[in-house]
C-alpha positions as CSV (number, residue, x, y, z in Angstrom):
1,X,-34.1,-16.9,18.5
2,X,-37.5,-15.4,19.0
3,X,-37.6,-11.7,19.8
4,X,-40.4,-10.6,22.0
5,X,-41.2,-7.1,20.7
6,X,-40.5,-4.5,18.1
7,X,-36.5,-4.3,16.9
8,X,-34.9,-1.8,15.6
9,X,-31.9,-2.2,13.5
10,X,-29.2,0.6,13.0
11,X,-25.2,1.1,12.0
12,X,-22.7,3.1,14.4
13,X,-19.8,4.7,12.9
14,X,-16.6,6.9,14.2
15,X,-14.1,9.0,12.3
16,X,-11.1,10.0,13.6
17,X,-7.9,11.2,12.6
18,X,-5.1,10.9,14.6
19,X,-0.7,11.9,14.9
20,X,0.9,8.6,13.3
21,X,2.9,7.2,15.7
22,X,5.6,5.0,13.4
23,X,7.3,6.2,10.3
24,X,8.9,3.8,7.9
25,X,11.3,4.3,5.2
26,X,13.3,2.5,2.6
27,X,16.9,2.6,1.8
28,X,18.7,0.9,-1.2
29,X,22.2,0.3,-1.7
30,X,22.9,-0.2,-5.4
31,X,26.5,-1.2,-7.1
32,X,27.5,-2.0,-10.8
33,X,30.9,-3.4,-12.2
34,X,31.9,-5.1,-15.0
35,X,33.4,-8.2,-12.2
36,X,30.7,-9.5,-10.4
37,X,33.2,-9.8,-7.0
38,X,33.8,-6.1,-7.3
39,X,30.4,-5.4,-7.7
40,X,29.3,-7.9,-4.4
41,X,32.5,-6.6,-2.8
42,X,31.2,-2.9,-3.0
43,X,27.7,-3.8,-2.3
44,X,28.4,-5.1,0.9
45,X,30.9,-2.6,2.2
46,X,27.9,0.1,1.2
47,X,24.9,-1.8,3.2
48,X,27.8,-2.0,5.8
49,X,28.3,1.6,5.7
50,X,24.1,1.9,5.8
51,X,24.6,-0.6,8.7
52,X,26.8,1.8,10.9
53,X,24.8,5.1,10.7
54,X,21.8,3.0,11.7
55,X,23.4,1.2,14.6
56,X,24.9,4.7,15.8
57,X,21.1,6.5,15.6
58,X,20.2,5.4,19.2
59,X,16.6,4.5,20.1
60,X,15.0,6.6,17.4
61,X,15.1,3.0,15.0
62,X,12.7,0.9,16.4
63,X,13.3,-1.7,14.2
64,X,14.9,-2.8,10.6
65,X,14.4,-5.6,7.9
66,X,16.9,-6.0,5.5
67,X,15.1,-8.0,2.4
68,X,15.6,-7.5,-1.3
69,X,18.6,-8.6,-2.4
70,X,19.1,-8.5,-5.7
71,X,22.2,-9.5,-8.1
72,X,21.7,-9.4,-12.0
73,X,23.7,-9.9,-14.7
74,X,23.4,-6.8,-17.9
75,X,23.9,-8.5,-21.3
76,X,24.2,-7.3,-24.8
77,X,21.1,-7.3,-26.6
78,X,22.6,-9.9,-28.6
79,X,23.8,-13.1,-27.0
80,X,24.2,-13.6,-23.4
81,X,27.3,-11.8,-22.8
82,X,27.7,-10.5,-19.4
83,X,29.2,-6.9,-19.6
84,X,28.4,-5.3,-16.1
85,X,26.8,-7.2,-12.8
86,X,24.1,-4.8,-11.0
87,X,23.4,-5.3,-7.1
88,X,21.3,-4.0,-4.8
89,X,19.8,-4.6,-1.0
90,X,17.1,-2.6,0.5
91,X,16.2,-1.9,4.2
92,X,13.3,-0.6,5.6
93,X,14.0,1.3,8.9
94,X,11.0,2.0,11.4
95,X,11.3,5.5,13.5
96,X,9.2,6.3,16.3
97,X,11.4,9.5,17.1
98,X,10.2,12.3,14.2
99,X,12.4,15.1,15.1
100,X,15.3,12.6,14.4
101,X,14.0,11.3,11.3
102,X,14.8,13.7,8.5
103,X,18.3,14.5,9.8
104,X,18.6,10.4,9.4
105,X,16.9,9.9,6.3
106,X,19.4,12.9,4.8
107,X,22.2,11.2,6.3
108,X,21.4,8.0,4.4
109,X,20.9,9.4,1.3
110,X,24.3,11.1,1.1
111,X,26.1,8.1,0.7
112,X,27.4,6.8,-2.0
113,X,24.8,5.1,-4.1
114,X,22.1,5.2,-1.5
115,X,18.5,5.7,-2.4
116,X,16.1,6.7,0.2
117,X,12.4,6.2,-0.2
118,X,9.6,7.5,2.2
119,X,8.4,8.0,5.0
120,X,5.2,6.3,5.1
121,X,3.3,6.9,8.9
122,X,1.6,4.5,10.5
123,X,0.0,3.3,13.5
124,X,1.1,1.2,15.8
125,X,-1.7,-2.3,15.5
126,X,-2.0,-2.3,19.4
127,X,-2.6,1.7,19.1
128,X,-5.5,2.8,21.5
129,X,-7.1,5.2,18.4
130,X,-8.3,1.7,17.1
131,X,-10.4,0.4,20.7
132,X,-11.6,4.2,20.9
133,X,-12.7,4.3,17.5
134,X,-14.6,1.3,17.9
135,X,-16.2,2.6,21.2
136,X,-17.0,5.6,19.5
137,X,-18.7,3.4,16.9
138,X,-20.8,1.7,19.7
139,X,-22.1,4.8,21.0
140,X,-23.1,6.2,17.7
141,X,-25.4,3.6,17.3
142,X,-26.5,3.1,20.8
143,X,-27.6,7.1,20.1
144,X,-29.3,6.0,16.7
145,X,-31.4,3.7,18.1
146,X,-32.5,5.8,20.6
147,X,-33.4,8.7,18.0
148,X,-35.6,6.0,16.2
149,X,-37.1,5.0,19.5
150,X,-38.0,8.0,20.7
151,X,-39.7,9.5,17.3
152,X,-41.6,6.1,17.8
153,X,-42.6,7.3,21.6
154,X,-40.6,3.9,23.2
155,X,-37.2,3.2,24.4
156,X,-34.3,1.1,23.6
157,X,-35.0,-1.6,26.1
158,X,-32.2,-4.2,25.1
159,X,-29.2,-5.0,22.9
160,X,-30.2,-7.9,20.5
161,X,-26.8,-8.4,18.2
162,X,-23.7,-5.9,17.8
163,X,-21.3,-7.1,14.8
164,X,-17.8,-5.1,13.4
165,X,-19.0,-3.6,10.2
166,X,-16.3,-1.5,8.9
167,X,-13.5,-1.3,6.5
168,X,-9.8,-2.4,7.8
169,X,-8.0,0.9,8.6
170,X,-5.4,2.2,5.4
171,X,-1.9,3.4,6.2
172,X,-1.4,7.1,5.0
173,X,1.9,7.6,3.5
174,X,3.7,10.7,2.5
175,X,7.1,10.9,0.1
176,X,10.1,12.8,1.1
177,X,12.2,15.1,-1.4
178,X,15.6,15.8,-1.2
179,X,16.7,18.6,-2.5
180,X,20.3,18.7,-4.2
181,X,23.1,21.5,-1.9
182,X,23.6,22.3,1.8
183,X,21.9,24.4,4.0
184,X,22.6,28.0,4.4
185,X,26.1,29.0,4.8
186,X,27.0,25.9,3.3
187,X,26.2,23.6,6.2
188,X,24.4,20.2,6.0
189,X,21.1,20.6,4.5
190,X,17.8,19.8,6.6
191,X,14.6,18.2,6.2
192,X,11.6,19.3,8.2
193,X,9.0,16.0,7.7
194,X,5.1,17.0,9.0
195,X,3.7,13.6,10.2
196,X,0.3,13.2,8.5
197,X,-2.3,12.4,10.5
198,X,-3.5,9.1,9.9
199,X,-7.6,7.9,9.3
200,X,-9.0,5.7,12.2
201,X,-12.7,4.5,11.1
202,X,-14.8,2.2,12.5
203,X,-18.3,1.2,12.1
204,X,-20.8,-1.7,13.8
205,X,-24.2,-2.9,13.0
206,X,-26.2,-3.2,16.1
207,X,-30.1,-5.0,16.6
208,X,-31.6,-3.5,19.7
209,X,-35.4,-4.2,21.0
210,X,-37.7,-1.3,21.9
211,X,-40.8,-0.9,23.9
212,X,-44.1,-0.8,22.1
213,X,-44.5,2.6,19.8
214,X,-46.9,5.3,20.4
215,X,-48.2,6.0,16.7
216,X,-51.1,7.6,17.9
């Protein structure tokens, strides 16, 4: 396409960062016997147990995948006897309600062989930080184009091209430690979990025309 007049080329870019508005977390049910049945029987009355406390947390689960399963058989390092089966099944849990999350996650973790992993905090993919981000990002280079333009005496007269240019967005993620005892006065312990803000970037490059420089 022919382009009547000078263009100036330039590259918008926003930083933000932002609450996270999903946390996610692994749990993992583990069992070992030297009878495989006992060892299935046991692993699913434990991701039952996992089940329960989950289904009895209210809204605060938005959603959760059980995946993972894993049955192995342990044999001596010579031959292929079988002395002991190992089992496990993991489920990752999604929370949108924070102030509920540690108490859960501790809750989880004090069952019998339970392992909890997490959180890591996310964004939602529909979140409105993304299309603001990328506004922002517009902006910033309708404002570039205009510094060029006007250290060249002319104006931005019209928007050639405007193309996404930046990175995909990377989830932040944050591990939890439990720490072994109750809480003071022997109670249940407690968790306080800070969310960690989360990195929203976006960046265009944009071709705009401009009127006829004054480089007198």
């Amino acid at each position: 396409m022919a382009v009547d007049g000078p263009v100036v080329q330039v590259r918008g870019e926003a930083y933000r960062e932002v609450p996270p508005e999903l946390a996610r977390f692994a749990v993992t049910a583990t069992a070992r016997d030297r009878d495989r049945e006992a060892t299935l029987t046991r692993l699913a009355e434990r991701a039952a147990a996992i089940r329960v406390l989950l289904d009895g947390s209210g809204p605060a689960v938005a959603r959760r995948e059980t995946g993972d399963l894993r049955v192995r058989p342990e044999t001596r390092r010579s031959g292929e006897r079988v002395v002991a089966w190992h089992g496990s099944v993991t489920t990752t849990v999604t929370v949108t309600d924070f102030t509920a999350l540690g108490e859960l996650m501790l809750r989880l973790a004090d069952q019998d062989q339970v392992e909890v992993a997490g959180p890591w905090w996310e964004l939602r993919p529909d979140s409105p930080a993304h299309r603001e981000a990328r506004q922002a990002a517009i902006g910033d280079a309708l404002v570039r184009a205009r510094e060029y333009a006007e250290a060249l005496g002319a104006q931005v007269t019209s928007l050639l091209e405007l193309a996404d240019a930046g990175p995909a967005d990377r989830p932040m993620f944050a591990r939890a430690a439990f720490a072994p005892g109750g809480g003071a006065g022997g109670g249940p312990p407690e968790l306080e979990l800070d969310p960690q803000p989360q990195t929203v970037q976006a960046a265009v490059q944009a071709r705009f025309t401009i009127s006829a420089p004054v480089l007198d």
